[in-house]
Structure formats: C-alpha cells, structure tokens
C-alpha positions as a Markdown table, in Angstrom:
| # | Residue | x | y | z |
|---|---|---|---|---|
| 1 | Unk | -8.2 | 2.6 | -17.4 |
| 2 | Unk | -11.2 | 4.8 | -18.2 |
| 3 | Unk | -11.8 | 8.5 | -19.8 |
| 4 | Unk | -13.8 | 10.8 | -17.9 |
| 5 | Unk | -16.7 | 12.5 | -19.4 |
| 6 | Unk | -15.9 | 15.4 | -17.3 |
| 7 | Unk | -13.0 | 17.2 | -16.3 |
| 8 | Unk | -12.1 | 17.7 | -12.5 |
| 9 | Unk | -10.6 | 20.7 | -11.4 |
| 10 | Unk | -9.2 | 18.8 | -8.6 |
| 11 | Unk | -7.3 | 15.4 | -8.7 |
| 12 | Unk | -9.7 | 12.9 | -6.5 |
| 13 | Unk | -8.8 | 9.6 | -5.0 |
| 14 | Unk | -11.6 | 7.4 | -3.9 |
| 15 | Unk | -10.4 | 5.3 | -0.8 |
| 16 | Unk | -10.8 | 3.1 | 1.4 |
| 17 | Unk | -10.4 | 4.0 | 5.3 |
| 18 | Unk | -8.8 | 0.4 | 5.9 |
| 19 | Unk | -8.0 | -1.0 | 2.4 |
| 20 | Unk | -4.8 | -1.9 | 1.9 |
| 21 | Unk | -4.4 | -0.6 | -1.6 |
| 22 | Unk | -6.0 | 2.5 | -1.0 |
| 23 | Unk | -3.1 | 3.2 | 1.8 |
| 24 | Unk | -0.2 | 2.6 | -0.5 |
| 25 | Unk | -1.7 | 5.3 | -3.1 |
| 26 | Unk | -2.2 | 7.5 | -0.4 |
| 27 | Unk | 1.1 | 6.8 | 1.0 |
| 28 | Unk | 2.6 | 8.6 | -2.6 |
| 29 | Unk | 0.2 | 11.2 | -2.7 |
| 30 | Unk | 2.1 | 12.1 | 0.4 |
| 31 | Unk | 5.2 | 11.9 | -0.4 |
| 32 | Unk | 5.3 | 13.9 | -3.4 |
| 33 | Unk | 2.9 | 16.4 | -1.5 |
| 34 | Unk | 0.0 | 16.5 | -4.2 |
| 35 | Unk | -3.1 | 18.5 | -3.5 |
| 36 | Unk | -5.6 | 15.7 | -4.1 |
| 37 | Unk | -9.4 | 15.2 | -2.9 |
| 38 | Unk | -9.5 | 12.1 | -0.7 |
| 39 | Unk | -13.0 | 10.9 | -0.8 |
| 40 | Unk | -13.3 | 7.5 | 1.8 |
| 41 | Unk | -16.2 | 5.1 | 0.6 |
| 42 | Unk | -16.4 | 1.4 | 1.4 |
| 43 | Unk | -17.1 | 0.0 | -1.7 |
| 44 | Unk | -19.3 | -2.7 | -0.4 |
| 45 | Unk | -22.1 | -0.3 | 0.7 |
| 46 | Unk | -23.3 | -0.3 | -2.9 |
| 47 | Unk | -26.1 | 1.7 | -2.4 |
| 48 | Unk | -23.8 | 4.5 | -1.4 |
| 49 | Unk | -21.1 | 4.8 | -3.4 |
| 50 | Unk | -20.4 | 8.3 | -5.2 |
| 51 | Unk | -21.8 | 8.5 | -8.5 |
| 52 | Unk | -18.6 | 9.4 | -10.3 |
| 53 | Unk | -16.9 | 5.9 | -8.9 |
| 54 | Unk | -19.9 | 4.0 | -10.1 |
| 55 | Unk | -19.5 | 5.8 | -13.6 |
| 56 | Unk | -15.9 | 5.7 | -14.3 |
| 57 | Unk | -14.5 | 2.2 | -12.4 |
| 58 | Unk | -16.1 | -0.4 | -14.3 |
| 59 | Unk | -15.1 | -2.2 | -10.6 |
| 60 | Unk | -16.4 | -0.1 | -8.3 |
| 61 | Unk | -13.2 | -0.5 | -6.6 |
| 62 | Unk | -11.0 | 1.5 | -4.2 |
| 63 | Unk | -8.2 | 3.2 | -5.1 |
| 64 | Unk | -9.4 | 4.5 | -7.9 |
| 65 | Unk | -7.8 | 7.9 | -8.9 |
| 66 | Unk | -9.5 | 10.7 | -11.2 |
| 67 | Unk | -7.4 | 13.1 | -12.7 |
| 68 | Unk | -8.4 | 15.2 | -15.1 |
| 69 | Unk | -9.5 | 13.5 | -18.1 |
| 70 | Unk | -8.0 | 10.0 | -16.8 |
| 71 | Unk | -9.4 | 7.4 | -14.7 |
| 72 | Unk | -6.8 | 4.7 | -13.2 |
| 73 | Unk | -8.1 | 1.4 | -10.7 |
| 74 | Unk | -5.1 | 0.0 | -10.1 |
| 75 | Unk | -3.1 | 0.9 | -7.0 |
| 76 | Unk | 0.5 | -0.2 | -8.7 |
| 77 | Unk | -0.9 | 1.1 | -12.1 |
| 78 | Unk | -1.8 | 4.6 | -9.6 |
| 79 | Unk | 1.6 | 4.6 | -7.7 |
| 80 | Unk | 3.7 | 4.4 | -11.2 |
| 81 | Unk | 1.8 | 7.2 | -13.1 |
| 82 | Unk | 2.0 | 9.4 | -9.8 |
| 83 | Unk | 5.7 | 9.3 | -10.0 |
| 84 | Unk | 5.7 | 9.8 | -13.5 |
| 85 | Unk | 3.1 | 12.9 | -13.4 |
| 86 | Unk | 4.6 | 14.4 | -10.2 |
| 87 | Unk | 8.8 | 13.4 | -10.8 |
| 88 | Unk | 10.1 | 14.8 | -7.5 |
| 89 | Unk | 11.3 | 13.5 | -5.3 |
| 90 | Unk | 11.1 | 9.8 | -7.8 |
| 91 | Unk | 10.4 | 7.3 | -6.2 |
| 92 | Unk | 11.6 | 4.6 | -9.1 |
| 93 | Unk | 14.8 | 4.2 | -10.1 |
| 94 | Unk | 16.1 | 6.2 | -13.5 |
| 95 | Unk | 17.8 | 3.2 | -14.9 |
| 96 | Unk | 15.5 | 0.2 | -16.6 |
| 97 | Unk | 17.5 | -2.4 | -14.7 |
| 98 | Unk | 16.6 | -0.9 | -11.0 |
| 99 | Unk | 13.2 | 0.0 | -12.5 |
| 100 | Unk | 12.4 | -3.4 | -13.5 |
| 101 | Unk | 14.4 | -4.9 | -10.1 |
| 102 | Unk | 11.6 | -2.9 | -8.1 |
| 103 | Unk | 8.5 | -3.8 | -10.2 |
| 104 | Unk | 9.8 | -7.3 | -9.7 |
| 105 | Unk | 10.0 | -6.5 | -5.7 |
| 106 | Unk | 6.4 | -5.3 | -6.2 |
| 107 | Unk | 5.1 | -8.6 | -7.8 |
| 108 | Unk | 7.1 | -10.7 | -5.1 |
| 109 | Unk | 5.4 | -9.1 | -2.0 |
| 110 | Unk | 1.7 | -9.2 | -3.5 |
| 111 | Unk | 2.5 | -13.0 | -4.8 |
| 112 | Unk | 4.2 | -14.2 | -1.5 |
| 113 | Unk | 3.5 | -11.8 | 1.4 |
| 114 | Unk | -0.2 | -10.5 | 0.4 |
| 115 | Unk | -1.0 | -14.1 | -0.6 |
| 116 | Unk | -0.9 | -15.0 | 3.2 |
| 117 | Unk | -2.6 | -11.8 | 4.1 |
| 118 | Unk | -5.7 | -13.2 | 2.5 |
| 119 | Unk | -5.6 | -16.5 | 4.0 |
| 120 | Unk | -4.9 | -15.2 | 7.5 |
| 121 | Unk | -8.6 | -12.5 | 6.8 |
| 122 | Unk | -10.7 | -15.0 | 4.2 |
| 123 | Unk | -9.2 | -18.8 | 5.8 |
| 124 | Unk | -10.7 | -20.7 | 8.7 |
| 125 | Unk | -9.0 | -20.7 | 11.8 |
| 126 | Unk | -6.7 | -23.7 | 11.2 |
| 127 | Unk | -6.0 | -22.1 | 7.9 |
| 128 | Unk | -5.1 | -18.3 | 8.9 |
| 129 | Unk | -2.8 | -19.5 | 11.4 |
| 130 | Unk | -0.9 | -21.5 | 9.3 |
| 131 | Unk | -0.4 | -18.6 | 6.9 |
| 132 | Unk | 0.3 | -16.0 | 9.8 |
| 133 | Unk | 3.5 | -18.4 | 10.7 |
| 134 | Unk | 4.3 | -18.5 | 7.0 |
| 135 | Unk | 3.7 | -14.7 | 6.9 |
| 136 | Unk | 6.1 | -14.3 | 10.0 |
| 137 | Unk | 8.7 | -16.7 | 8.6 |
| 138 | Unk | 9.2 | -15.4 | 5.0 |
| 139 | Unk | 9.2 | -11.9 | 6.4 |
| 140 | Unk | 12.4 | -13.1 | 9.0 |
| 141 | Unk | 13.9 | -15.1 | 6.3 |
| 142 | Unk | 18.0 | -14.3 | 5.8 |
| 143 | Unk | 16.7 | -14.1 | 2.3 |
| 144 | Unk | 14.1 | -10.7 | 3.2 |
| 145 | Unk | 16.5 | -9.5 | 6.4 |
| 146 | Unk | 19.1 | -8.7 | 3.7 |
| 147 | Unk | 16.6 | -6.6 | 1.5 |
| 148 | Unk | 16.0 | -4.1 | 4.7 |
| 149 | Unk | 18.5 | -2.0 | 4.6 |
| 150 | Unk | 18.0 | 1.1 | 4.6 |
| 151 | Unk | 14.6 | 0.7 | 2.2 |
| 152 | Unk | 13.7 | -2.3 | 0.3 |
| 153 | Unk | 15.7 | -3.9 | -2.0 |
| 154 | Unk | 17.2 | -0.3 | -2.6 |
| 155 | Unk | 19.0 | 2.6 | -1.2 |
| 156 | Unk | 16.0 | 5.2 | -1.0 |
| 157 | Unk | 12.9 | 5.0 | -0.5 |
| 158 | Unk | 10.6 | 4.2 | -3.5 |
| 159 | Unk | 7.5 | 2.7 | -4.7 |
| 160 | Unk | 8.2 | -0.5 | -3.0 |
| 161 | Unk | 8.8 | 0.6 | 0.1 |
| 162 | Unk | 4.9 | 2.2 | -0.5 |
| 163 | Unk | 3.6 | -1.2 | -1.8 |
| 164 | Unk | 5.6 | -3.0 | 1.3 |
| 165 | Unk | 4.6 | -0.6 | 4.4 |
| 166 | Unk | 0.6 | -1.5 | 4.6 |
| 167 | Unk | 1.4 | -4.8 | 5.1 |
| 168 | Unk | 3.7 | -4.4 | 7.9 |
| 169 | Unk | 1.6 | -2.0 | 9.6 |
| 170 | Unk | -1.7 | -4.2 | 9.7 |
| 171 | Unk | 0.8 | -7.2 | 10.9 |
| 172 | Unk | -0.4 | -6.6 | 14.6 |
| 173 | Unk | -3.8 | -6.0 | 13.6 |
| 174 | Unk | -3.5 | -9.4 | 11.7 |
| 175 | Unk | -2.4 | -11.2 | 14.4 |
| 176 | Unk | 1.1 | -11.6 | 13.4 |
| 177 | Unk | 3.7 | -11.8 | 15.9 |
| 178 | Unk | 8.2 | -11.8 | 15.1 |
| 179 | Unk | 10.3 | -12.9 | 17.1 |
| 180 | Unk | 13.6 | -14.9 | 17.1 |
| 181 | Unk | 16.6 | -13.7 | 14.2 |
| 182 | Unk | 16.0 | -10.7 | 12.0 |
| 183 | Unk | 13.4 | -9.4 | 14.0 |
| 184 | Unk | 15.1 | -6.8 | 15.7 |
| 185 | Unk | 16.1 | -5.5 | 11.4 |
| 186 | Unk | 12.5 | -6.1 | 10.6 |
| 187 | Unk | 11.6 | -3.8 | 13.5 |
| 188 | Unk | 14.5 | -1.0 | 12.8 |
| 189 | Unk | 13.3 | -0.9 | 9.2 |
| 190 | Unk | 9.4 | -0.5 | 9.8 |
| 191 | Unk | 10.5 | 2.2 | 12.5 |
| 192 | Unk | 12.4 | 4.2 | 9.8 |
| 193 | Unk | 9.4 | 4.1 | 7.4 |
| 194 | Unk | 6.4 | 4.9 | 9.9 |
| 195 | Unk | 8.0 | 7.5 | 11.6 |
| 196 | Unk | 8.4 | 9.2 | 7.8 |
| 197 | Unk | 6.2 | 12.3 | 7.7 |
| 198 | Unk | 4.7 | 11.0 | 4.4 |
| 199 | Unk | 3.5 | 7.9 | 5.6 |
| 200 | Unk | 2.2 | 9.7 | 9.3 |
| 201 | Unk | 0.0 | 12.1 | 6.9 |
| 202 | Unk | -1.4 | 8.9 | 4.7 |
| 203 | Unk | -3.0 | 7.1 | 7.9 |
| 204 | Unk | -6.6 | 7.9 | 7.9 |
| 205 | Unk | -7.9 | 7.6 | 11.6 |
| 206 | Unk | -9.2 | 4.2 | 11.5 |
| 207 | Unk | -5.8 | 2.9 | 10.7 |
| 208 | Unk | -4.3 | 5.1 | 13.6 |
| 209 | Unk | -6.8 | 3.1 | 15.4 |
| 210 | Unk | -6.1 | -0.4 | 13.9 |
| 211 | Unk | -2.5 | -0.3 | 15.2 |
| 212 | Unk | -3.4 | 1.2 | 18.5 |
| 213 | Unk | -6.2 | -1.5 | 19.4 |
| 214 | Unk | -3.5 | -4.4 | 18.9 |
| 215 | Unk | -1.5 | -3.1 | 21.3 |
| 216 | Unk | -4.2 | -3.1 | 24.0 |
C-alpha cells in the first residue's frame, strides 16, 4: 500500500488487457457499477508505463488501483476494499465464519488451480501438459463439482467467484480441455457467470478475442 502525493478526482485502475489479475478487479468494478478510469498498460514496456504507476507501485505492477489518497497493488487486497468502500450489492459474506470460508476459497484456487496456470504458460512442453491434465482433473474433481452450485463454495455470487472466473475463461486459451464426469456442472456454472452482465462489461477486447481464437 502507498499514499498518493496527489489527489485524483477520479478512481483509476491501471490494467492489464490480458492479465489475469487485472480482470478479477475489473470484474468488481463491474459489479458494483463504480465510475472508475481504466487505464490498460502492459507493464513490461517499461519505457512506457504512466508516470503515476511508476511513482506510486513500488512494482510497477498491474492491478494497481488509485483512489483518492490510497494506492493498493494487490488484486485480492483491491477486490476486498472495493466491497468494503462500495457495500452494495457485497460480495463477502456478513458473518466472520463465511468471510474467512471464502478468503480461504481464495488462497485454495491461487495455491492449487493458478499454480498450474503458470506451469502450463512459463513450463516446457512436457511440463505444461502435465499441469494442464492436473488443471483439468482438480477442476472435475467430486471434491470442486460439489463447490459449483449455484456460485462457489456459496450461495451468491461473491469475491470468489471474481477470483475463480479468469481462470476458467482463459482455460481454452490455455489449452485446457474437460471432458468425462462433472464436466457438464463445470460448464453450467461458467455459463451462469459469463453470461452475468458484470462480468460481459469487465472483458477488455483482447480477452473477447482470447476466447474466440480457441474456438477457431
């Protein structure tokens, strides 16, 4: 976290068209319909990142959120003082116990699902497809199948349904493929969740285009 020197009128969000993390802010930003300035940069062009992202992320990193005063860099850190500053509709849980059971749902998917995501884009080939049948497996297990229904590990929609939906929409595009039991539940729930308005208005086009080039 980081204090801005300046105040912005406007709350800004500096994204990435294709990062991961940058689609589960925007994802929130949606859903609770917050005027926000969306500014895309790939933060490996150095040499042209905005000057405020360079000032106030001692990462350089995408998402990183401006608000105000306050400077955040961490998508979960982001997603959780969104639905704090903006309260409707919540998308945590009132009680401790179901807000701790989803930050725990949180960890779980970056520590077992993400995990694979890496090998299958940073691995050699032997490696990624290893992980990509892990991927596919864990996602089908009886264990995740059960979690499904309606939203993840809940019954509305919340925060980890925001940190979850990235994932499964760059599954294609990673070269993931279900089939066999629980796909048809893994397939009913992704349908529910990308056919939400919220998460149509957070695809920037290049994701639009991600999904629609692995199915050509």
């Amino acid at each position: 976290m980081a204090v801005a020197a300046n105040k912005r009128s406007v709350m800004t969000l500096f994204s990435g068209p294709t990062d991961i993390f940058s689609h589960q802010v925007r994802i929130v930003l949606a859903e609770k319909g917050v005027t926000v300035d969306i500014v895309h940069v790939d933060p490996l062009e150095e040499d042209n990142l905005p000057q405020e992202l360079i000032d106030f992320s001692p990462y350089k990193s995408v998402p990183t959120l401006i608000d105000r005063d306050l400077t955040l860099y961490d998508s979960r850190a982001i997603m959780e003082y969104l639905d704090e500053r903006f309260p409707h509709p919540p998308l945590m849980p009132v009680y401790p116990v179901l807000r701790g059971t989803c930050r725990m749902a949180m960890y779980r998917i970056e520590k077992d699902w993400y995990s694979l995501m890496y090998k299958i884009q940073e691995g050699n080939a032997q490696e990624a497809n290893a992980a990509r049948k892990q991927l596919a497996e864990k996602l089908l297990s009886k264990d995740s199948i059960s979690l499904f229904s309606p939203f993840f590990a809940h019954e509305e929609f919340s925060l980890v349904d925001c940190y979850l939906a990235p994932l499964l929409w760059r599954l294609p595009a990673l070269g993931v493929e279900l089939s066999g039991p629980g796909t048809k539940e893994l397939q009913i729930y992704m349908q529910r969740v990308f056919e939400r308005d919220a998460f149509l208005a957070s695809l920037t086009e290049a994701e639009r285009e991600m999904r629609l080039q692995s199915r050509s």
